[in-house]
C-alpha positions in Angstrom: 0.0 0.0 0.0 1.1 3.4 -0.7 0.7 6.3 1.7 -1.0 9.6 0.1 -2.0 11.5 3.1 -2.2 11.6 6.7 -4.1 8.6 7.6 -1.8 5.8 9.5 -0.9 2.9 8.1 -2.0 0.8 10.9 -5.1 2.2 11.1 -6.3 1.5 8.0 -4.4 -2.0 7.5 -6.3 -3.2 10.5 -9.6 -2.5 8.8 -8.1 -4.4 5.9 -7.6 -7.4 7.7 -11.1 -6.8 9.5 -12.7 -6.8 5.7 -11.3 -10.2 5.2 -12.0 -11.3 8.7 -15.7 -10.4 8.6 -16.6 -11.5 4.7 -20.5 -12.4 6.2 -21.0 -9.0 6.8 -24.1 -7.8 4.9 -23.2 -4.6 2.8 -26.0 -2.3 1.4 -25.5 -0.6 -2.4 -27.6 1.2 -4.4 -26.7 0.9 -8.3 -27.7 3.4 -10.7 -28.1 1.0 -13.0 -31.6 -0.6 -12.8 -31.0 -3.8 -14.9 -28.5 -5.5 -12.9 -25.0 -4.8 -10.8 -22.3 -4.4 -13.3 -20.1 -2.2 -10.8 -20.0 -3.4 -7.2 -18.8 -0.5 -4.8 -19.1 -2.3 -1.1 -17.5 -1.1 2.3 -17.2 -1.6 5.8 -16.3 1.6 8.4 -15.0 1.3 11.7 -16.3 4.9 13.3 -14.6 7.7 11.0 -12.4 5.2 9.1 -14.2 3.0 5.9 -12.8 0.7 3.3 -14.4 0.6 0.3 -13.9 -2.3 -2.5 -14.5 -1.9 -6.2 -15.3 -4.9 -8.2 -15.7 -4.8 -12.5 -18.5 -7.3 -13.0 -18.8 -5.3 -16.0 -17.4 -6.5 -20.0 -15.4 -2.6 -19.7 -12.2 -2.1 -18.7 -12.4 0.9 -15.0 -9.6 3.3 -14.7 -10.9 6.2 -12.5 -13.0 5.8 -9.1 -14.5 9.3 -8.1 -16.4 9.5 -4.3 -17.9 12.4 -2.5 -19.6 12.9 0.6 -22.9 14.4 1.9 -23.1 18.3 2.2 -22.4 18.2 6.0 -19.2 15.2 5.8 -15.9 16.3 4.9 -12.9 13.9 3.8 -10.1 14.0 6.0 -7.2 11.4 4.4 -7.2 8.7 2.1 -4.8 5.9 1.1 -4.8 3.4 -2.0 -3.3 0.0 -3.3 0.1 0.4 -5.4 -0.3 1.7 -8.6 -3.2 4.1 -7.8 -3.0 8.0 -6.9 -5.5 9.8 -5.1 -6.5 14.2 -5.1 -8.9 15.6 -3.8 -10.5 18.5 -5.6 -11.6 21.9 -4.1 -14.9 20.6 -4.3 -14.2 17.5 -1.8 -14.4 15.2 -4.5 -11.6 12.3 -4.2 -10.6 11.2 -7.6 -8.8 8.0 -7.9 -6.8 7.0 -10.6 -4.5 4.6 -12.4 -2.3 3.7 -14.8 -3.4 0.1 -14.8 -6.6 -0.6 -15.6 -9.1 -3.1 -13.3 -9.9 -5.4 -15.6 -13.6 -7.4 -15.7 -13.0 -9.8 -12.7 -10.7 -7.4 -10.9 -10.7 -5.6 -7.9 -8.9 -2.9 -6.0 -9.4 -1.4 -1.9 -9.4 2.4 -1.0 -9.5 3.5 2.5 -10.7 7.0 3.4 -11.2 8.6 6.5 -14.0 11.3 7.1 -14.5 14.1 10.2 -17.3 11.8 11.4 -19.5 8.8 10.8 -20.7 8.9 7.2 -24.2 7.8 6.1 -22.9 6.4 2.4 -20.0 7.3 0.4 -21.5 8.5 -3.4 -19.5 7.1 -6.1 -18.8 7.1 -10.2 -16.4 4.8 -12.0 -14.6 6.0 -15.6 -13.0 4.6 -18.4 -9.9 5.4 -19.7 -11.6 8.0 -22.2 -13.2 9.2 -18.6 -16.7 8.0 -19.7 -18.8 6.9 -17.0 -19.6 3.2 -16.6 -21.5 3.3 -14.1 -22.7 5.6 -10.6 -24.0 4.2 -7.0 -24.0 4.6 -3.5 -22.8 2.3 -0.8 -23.6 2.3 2.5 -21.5 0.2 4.8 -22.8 -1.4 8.6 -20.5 -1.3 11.4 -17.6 -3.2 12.4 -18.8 -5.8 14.7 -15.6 -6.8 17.2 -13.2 -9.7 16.4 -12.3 -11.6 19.0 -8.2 -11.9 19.9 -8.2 -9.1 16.7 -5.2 -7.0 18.5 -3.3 -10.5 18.6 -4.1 -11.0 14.8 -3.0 -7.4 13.8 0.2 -7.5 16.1 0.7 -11.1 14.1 0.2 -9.2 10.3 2.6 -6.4 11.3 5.7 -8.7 12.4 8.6 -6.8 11.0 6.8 -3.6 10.9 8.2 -0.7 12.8 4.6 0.5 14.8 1.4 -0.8 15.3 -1.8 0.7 16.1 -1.2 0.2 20.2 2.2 1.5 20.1 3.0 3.7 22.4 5.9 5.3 24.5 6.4 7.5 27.3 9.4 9.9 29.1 10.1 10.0 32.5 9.9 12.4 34.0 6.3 13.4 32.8 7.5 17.3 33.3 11.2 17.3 32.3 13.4 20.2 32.2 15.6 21.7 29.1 19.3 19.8 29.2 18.1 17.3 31.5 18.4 13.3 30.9 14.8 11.7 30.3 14.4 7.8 30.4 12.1 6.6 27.4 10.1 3.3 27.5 7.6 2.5 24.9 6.2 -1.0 24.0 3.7 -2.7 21.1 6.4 -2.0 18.3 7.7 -3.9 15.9 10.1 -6.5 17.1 14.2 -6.1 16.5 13.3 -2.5 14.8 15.9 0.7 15.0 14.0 3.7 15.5 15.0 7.7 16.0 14.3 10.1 18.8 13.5 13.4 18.0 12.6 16.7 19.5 10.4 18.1 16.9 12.7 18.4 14.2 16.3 17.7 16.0 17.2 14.1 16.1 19.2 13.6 19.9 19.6 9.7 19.1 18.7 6.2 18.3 17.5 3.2 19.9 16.4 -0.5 19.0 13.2 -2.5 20.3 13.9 -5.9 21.9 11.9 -9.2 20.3 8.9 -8.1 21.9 8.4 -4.5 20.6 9.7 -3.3 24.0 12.7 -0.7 24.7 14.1 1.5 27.3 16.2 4.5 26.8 17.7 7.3 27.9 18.4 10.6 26.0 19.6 14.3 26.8 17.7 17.1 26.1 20.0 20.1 24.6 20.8 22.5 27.2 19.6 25.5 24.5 16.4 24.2 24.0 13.9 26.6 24.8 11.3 26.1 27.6 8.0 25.8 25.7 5.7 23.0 24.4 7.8 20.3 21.7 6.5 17.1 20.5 8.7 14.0 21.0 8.6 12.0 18.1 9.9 8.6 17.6 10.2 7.8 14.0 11.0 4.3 12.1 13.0 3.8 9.0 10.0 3.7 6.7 8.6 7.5 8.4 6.0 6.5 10.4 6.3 8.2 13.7 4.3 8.1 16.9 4.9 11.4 19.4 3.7 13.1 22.4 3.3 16.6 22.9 5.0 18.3 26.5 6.0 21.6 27.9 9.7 21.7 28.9 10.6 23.3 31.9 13.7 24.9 33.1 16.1 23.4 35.3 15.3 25.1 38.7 18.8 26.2 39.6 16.2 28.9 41.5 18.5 32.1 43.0 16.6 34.0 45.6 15.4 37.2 45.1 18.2 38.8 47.2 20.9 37.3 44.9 22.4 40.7 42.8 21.7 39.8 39.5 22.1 43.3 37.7 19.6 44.7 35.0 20.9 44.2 31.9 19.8 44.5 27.8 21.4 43.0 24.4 20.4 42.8 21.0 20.3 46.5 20.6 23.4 48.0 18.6 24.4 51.4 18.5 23.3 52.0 15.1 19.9 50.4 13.4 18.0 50.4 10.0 15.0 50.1 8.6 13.7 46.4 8.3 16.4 45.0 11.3 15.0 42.0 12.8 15.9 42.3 16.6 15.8 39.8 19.2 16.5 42.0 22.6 17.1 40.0 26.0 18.8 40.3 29.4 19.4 39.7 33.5 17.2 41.1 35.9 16.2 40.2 39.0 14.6 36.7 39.3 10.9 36.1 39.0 10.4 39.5 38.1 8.8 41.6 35.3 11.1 43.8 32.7 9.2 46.5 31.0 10.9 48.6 28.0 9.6 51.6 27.0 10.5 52.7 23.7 10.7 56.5 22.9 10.7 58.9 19.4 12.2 61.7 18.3 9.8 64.1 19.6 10.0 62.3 23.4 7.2 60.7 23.2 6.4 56.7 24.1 6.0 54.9 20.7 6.3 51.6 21.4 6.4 49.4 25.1 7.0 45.6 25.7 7.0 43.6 28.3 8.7 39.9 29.8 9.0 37.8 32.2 12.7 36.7 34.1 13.2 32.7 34.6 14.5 31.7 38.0 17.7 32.8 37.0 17.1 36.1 36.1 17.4 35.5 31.8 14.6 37.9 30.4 14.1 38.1 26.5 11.2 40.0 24.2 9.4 38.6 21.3 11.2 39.6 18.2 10.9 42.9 16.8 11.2 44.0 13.5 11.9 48.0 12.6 8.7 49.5 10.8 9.9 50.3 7.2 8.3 54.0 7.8 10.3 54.3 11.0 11.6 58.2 11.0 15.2 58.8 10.8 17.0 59.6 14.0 18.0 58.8 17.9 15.6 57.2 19.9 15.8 55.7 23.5 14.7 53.0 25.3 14.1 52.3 28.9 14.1 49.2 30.5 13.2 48.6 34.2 12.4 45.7 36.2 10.9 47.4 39.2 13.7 47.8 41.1 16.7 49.5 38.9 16.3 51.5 35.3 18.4 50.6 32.3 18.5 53.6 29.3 19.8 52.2 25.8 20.6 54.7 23.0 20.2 53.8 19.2 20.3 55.6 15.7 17.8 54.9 13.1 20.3 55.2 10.2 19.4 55.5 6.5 22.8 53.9 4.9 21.3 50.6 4.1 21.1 49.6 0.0 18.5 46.7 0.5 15.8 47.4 2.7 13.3 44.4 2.8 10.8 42.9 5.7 8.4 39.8 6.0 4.8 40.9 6.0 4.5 38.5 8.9 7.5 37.5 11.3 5.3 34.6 11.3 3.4 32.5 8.7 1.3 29.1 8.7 2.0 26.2 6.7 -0.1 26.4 3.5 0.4 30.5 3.6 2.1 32.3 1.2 5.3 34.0 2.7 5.0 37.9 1.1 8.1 40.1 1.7 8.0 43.9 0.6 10.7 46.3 0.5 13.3 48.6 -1.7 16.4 47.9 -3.4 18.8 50.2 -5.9 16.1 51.0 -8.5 17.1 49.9 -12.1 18.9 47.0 -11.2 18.2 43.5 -10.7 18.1 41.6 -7.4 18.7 37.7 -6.8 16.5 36.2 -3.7 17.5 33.0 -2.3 15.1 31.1 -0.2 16.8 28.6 2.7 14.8 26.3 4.7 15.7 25.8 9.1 18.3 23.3 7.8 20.4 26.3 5.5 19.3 24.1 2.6 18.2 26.4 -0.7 14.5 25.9 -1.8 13.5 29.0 -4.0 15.4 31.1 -5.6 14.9 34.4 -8.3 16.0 36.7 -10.0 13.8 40.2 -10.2 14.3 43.4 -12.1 13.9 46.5 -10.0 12.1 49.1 -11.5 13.0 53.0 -11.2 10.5 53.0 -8.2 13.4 50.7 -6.4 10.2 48.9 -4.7 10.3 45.2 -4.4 8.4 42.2 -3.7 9.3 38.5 -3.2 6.9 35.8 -2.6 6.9 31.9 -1.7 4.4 29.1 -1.3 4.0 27.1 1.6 2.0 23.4 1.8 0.6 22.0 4.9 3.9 19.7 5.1 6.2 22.5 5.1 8.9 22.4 7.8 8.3 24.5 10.8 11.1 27.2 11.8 13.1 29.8 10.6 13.5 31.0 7.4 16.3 32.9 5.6 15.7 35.2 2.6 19.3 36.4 1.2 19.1 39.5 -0.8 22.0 40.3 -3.2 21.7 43.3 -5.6 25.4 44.0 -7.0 28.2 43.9 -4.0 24.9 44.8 -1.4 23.6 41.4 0.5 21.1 41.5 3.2 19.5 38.8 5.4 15.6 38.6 6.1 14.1 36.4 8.2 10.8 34.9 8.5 8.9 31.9 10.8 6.6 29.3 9.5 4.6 27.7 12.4 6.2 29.7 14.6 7.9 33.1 15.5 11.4 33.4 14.0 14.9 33.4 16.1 18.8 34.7 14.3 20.8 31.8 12.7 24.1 31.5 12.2 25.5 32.9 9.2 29.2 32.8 7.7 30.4 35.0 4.2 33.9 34.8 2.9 35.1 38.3 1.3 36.0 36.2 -2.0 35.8 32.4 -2.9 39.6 31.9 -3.4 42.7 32.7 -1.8 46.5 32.2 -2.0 48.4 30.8 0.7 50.2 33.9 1.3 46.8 35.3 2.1 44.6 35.6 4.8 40.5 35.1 5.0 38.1 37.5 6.1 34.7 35.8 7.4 32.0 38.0 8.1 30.1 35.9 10.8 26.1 36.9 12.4 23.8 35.6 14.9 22.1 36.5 17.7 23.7 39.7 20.0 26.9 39.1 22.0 26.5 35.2 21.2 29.6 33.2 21.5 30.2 31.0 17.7 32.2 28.2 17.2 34.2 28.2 14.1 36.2 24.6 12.6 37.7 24.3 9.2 37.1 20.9 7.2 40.4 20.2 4.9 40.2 18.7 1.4 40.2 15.3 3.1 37.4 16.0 5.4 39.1 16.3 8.9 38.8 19.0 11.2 42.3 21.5 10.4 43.5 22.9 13.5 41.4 23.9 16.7 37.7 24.7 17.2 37.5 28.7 17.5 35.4 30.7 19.7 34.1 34.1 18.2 32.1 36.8 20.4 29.8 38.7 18.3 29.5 42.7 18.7 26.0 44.2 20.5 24.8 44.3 16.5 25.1 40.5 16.2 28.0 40.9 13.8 31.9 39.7 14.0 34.9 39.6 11.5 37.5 36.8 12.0 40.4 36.8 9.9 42.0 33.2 8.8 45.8 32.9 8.3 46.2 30.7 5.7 50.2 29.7 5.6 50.3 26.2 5.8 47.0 25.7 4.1 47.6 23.1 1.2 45.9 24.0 -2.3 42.3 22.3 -2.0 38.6 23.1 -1.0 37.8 23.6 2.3 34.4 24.1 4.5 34.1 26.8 7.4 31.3 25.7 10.2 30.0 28.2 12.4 27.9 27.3 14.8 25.9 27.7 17.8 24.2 24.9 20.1 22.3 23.0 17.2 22.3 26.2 15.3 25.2 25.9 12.5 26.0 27.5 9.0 28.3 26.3 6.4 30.7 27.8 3.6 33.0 26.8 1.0 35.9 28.3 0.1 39.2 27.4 -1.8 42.7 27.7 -1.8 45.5 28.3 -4.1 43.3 27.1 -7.0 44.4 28.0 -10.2 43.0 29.3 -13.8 43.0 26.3 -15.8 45.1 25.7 -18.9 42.7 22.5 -19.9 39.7 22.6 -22.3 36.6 23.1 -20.6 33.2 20.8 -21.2 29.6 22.1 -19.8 26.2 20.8 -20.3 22.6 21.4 -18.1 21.0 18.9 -17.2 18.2 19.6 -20.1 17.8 22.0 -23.0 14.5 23.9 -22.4 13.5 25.9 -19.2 10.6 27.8 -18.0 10.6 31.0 -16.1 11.9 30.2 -12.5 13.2 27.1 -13.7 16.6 26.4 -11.8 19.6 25.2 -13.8 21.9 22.6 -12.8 25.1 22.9 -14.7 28.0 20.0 -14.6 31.0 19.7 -16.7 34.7 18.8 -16.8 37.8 20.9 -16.7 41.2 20.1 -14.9 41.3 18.9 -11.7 40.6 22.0 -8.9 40.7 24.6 -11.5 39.0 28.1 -10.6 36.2 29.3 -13.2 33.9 31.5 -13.9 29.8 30.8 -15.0 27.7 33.7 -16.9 24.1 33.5 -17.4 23.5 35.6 -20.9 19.5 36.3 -22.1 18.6 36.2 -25.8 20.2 39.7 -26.4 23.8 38.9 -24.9 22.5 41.0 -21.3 24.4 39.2 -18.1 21.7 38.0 -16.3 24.2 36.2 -13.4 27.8 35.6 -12.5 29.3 33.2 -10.4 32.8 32.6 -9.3 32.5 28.4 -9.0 35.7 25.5 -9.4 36.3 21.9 -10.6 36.6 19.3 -7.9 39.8 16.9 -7.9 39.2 14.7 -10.1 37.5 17.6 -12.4 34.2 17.6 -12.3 31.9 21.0 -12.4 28.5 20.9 -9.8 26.9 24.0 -9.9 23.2 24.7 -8.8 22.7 28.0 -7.8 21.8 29.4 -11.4 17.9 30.0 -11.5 15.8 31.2 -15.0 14.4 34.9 -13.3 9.9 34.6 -13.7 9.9 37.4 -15.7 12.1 36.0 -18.3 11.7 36.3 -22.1 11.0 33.4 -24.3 14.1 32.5 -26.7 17.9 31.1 -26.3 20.1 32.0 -23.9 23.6 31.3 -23.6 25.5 30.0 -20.3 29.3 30.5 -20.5 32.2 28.9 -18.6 35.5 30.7 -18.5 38.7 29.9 -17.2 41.8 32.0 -18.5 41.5 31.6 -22.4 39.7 28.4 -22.2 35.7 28.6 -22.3 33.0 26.4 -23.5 28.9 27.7 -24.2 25.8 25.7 -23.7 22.8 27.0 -25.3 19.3 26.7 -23.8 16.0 27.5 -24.5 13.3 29.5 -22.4 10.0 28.2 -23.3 6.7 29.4 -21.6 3.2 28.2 -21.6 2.2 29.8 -24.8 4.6 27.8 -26.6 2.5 25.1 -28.7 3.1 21.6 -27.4 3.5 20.1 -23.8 7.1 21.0 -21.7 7.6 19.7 -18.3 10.2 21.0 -15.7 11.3 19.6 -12.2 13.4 20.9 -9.4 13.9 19.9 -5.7 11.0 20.3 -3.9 10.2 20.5 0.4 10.9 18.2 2.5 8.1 15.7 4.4 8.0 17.7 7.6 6.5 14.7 9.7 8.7 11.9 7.5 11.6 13.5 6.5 11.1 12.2 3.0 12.7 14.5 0.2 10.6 15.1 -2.6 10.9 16.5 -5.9 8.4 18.9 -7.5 7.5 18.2 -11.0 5.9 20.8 -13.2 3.9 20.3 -16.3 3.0 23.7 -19.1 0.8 23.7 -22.1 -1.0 20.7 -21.4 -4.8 20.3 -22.8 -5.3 17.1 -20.7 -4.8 14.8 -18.1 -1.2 13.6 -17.9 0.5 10.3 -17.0 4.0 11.1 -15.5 6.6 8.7 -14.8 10.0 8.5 -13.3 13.0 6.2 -15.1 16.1 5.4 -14.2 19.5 5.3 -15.9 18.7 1.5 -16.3 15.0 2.0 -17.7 13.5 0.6 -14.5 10.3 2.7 -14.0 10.5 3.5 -10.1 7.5 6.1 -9.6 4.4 6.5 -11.8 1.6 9.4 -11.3 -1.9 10.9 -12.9 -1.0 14.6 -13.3 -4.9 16.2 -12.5 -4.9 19.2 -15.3 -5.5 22.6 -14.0 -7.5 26.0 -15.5 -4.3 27.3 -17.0 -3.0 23.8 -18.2 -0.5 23.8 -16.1 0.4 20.5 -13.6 2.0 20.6 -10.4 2.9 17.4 -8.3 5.3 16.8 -5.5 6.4 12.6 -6.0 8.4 11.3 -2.5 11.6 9.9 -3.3 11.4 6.0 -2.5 14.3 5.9 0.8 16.4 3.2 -1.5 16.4 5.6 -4.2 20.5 5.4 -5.9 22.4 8.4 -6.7 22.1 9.4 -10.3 20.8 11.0 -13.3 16.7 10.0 -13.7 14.2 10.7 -16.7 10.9 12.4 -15.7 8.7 12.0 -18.5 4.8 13.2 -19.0 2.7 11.8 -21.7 -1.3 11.7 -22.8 -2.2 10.2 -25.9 -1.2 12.8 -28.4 1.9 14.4 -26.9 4.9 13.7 -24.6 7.5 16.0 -22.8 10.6 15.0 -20.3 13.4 16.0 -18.6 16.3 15.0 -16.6 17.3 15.7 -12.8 20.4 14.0 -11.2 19.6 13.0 -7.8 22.5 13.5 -5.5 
């Protein structure tokens, strides 16, 4: 069975079993058809949950099962057999479909689960021209209890990682942030590995005994926040069981007498239009810290308020600097009822980029909107990274003479929770915006070198920012991937900023990674050393020929081993679109992924050049859109499973004027994922496909087809 949505696996296979367990039970159906049951539609529903089971009695040949509820039911989640895919339309309709056909004397199960008890579950079955065989409703009795049933589903599942009745628990009920827990669960699969998580940080592993049953202990980070996380234990197939529980603090209480002075970070000196603040401090224990802050004409524009922990830590929600915000010096007072703090601050205007979230916090399935100003007349390149620093979205946009900007981004319902960054770069000018989804956002780490390569005799300048004051941790990876040298500790300024400069005598000519980091917190970097301009012949190719706007490009080649070059993105009329500084590896190969087709881009055939000394090599490519005759399909790497951890890709079909049958191939020719692409208004297809856990390194063939046209592409899977 293949999962679609969110309805547990060992829900709905216990029903299963119960459907073959319980064959007597009578089933009630109500055929359109008044001269006899061609199409039989029966189920059986266990309180919200109902299996449904389509039999062709008929002479035609059923490739699409549609079902819909009453006016007052709504679907919740739905799973089907393999070889089936499942949507559900805006108007609640679930629409089954297949590549494979059920055949007279076939059948095929669905489960579905509703938001309460159902009286009947309406259904249609289609052809493969979708012409309707035939239309009914069924109407399913009760579940009657099976005797020793929990034995017979424990037996089914042997080898599975949970049941139904697994559960688990932490001891103690109430624990603390950086304390040990003990964990004991039982009920799950025998001999099984599973991972502990605290929402999205893994803090270890464990394996289940022969009866399903395992004790544990794990630490929870000492930087966790005190606030309400869900443990989740996940198996090696994604399904995951978790329990939801406010941390405390440890209670290292200080009595009220201690001298614990008033104090307040995360304000610098000078601030800008847009800055996303995080402001905390020391105060007296158990106390309240008001800040009061004040304008340029003396008046209050603006108060706040916290509350201390036992040991005196205070800290505000964040802030972000109104984009209207006048010019000037403005103070701020902060008091916690027994001593007054006064902070100073100019609002300067010396920022180029000057961009803030609409919200500092967005749900999943909201559209993240950011809206700012930038140099006018010139273009600016967003890059979009997830809480793990990993690149999702990325653009190019050209900036009117207004110099106002906008940036947008889709979320789904599975998109990861936490902070996100948006990196602004418009010439030598590059600004960090961030944003929350599911929850407010906190300062990462982040790491720039001043250039990508360097000569021995040289030394490094990192530009390093996080949260105010925050101690980072700074280690260099060498070319063989070992730690070089000590672990450094950086203290950033008041502003959240720091420089460290790396000597690099002794460094060996190679590529080398710079991890800064803070807690779980970390940010990495690439730079190089005493790479060369390359005297070789140079070989490039993308990874397909046609793009659409927004499309990104991935760009591999071959030059001389760590060889120092130089990518241009050229439009139709020979206008520089991008440039990137990128290398060869040591054995010579060229991986390069941050080039992206801008949304507003032209149709016709642009040129991407690699230079390296006097050597180059062009690749030509062609920017299709959807008024282009004929059927194009793109893909790219889409967002993560939040609750799995499955990567996914997105796959994008323009200029169809059908239904689409989408399939996945590998170098081999083995077909390893197959789809129904649902047509929308504009003829465009979008569909996310989870990449199978087994899936091998290497270069894959999407292809979409209907029965008049075809389009595919390429994406090599790292």
């Amino acid at each position: 069975m293949m999962e679609l949505n969110c309805m547990s696996r060992s829900s709905t296979r216990g029903i299963f079993l119960s459907v073959a367990l319980l064959f007597s039970v009578v089933l009630v159906m109500f055929p359109s058809d008044a001269h006899g049951e061609e199409i039989s539609v029966t189920s059986i529903a266990l309180e919200e949950t109902t299996v449904l089971e389509l039999t062709n009695d008929s002479t035609e040949e059923i490739s699409t099962l549609r079902i819909w509820l009453g006016s007052d039911f709504n679907f919740k989640s739905f799973k089907t057999e393999k070889g089936w895919t499942g949507e559900k339309n805006a108007q609640g309709v679930i629409i089954f479909t297949s590549s494979k056909v059920i055949k007279p004397g076939e059948s095929v199960k669905f489960g579905v689960k509703t938001d309460k008890p159902n009286e009947g579950i309406n259904w249609k079955v289609l052809d493969k021209k979708d012409t309707q065989i035939d239309t009914g409703k069924s109407i399913a009795k009760d579940l009657p209890p099976v005797k020793n049933l929990d034995q017979i589903q424990s037996s089914e599942n042997t080898g599975k990682s949970m049941l139904t009745e697994s559960t688990f628990r932490v001891v103690p009920e109430k624990p603390n942030s950086g304390s040990t827990i003990r964990v004991t669960g039982d009920n799950f699969g025998s001999s099984q590995e599973f991972d502990f998580f605290i929402d999205t940080k893994k803090i270890g592993s464990f394996e289940t005994d022969k009866d399903g049953h395992f004790i544990t202990t794990m630490k929870i980070p000492e930087n966790q926040d005190a606030d309400r996380v869900d443990f989740k234990i996940v198996g090696k197939n994604g399904e995951e069981k978790k329990i939801s529980i406010r941390l405390g603090v440890i209670d290292n209480r200080i009595p009220a007498s201690s001298d614990i002075p008033l104090t307040v970070k995360g304000i610098p000196g000078t601030i800008h239009r847009g800055d996303f603040l995080e402001i905390f401090g020391t105060a007296t224990p158990g106390s309240g810290v008001t800040i009061e802050i004040y304008g340029l004409d003396g008046e209050i524009i603006r108060t706040r308020a916290a509350e201390t922990d036992s040991k005196g830590n205070w800290k505000l929600e964040p802030l972000l600097v109104p984009l209207d915000r006048p010019f000037g010096k403005y103070t701020g007072i902060i008091s916690d009822g027994r001593a007054n703090e006064s902070v100073y601050w100019e609002l300067s205007s010396d920022k180029k980029i000057i961009i803030v979230p609409t919200s500092l916090k967005f749900d999943q399935g909201e559209t993240m909107k950011f809206n700012g100003t930038a140099l006018p007349n010139i273009p600016v390149e967003f890059v979009l990274e997830d809480p793990l620093g990993k690149e999702i979205a990325s653009d190019i946009i050209q900036v009117d003479g207004s110099g106002n900007v906008k940036y947008e981004h889709p979320t789904t319902q599975n998109t990861l929770k936490g902070t996100y960054t948006l990196i602004a770069t418009q010439e030598e000018n590059k600004e960090f915006i961030y944003a929350g989804v599911g929850q407010l956002p906190t300062i990462p780490v982040n790491l720039k070198f001043d250039k990508l390569n360097y000569k021995t005799s040289e030394s490094a300048v990192i530009t390093l920012s996080g949260k105010a004051s925050e101690i980072i941790s700074l280690l260099i990876i060498d070319p063989s991937d070992k730690q070089k040298g000590e672990s450094l500790s950086i203290t950033l300024q008041p502003d959240g900023r720091g420089t460290h400069t790396l000597d690099l005598q002794g460094y060996s000519s190679g590529i080398y990674t710079a991890v800064a980091s803070k807690g779980n917190v970390k940010s990495t970097e690439i730079f190089t050393v005493g790479l060369q301009i390359g005297s070789g012949s140079i070989d490039i190719n993308t990874t397909k020929v046609a793009y659409s706007p927004g499309d990104p490009i991935l760009v591999l080649g071959d030059a001389g081993s760590n060889v120092l070059l130089t990518l241009t993105l050229l439009d139709e009329d020979g206008k520089v679109i991008k440039v990137k500084e990128t290398f060869s590896n040591k054995d010579g190969r060229i991986f390069e992924s941050e080039f992206r087709i801008p949304s507003d881009a032209e149709p016709g055939t642009w040129t991407l050049n690699a230079k390296s000394g006097s050597n180059y090599d062009n690749v030509k490519i062609d920017i299709v859109t959807s008024a282009v005759e004929g059927m194009g399909v793109s893909v790219e790497q889409g967002e993560k499973i939040a609750s799995t951890g499955t990567e996914t890709l997105q796959i994008k079909v323009f200029g169809a004027e059908q239904n689409v049958k989408i399939v996945v191939v590998s170098e081999s020719g083995e077909v390893i994922g197959e789809m129904n692409g649902i047509i929308a208004d504009d003829g465009r297809i979008d569909m996310v496909w989870p990449i199978p856990n087994d899936t091998e390194p290497g270069t894959y063939t999407i292809r979409a087809s209907t029965a008049s046209d075809s389009a595919e592409t390429t994406y090599e899977l790292q």
